[in-house]
C-alpha positions, 0 to 999 in steps of 0.5 A: 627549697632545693630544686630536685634536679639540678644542672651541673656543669663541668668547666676546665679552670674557669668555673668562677669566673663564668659564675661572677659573670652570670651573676652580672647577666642577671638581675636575680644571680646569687652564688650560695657556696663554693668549695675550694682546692686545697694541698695536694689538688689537681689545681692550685690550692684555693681554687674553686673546686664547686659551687652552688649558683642560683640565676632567676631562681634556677640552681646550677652546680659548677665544677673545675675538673680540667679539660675532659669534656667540652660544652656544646649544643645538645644542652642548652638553658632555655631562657624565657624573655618578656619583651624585646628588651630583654632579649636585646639586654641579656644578648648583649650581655651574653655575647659581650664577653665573647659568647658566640651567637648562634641561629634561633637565639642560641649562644655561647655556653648554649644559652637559648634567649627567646621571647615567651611569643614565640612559643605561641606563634609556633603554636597558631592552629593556621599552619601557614602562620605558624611556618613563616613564623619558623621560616623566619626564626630560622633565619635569625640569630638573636630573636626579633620580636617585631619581625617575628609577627610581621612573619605571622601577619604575612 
């Protein structure tokens, strides 16, 4: 099934190398279809014009369309871990390639890698808990699981 809305991101000239990559980052990747430049394109004839990607079963579209518009934070693609180990792996991998990390779990392309626990840490009804919670997330780059309860326990 198709989803109803679907993120679409524009890349310079770089859209299928990002695709392969993400494909490697996670475990259910999978490109469905690409179209190619043909003669007489802005770009050389044979390279990606679109495709259709899919990553944990969310769809994205890519696009080469030259250097118009840039990627930055007001997007983002929220990514849901389970444990420490898959915050640890999916970081690693992310940055690996030059992803830049930023606060909270933000990095690269706007990739938000955080574990599902925090959402219910932020979410205590003892509003203390839940602002050492924050006021430590604040202060991290990749999430950390056990500090982030050791900052509720407070």
């Amino acid at each position: 099934m198709q989803n109803k809305i679907t993120p679409f991101l524009w890349f310079n000239d770089n859209a299928e190398e990002a695709i392969n990559f993400y494909n490697s980052v996670f475990k259910n990747g999978r490109t469905l279809n690409v179209t190619r430049y043909g003669d007489g394109a802005p770009f050389p004839k044979g390279t990606l014009m679109s495709a259709t990607f899919e990553l944990e079963g969310q769809r994205f579209m890519a696009l080469n369309a030259g250097p118009h518009f840039k990627f930055n934070e007001a997007v983002s693609f929220f990514v849901n871990c389970t444990t420490q180990e898959e915050v640890d792996e999916l970081w690693d991998k992310l940055t690996a390639d030059g992803g830049e990390p930023g606060r909270c779990g933000w990095l690269g392309l706007s990739w938000q890698i955080v574990p599902m626990i925090l959402s219910e840490l932020l979410a205590d009804k003892d509003a203390r808990k839940a602002k050492n919670v924050t006021e430590a997330m604040m202060q991290m780059d990749k999430i950390d699981i056990r500090a982030l309860k050791q900052a509720y326990e407070k």
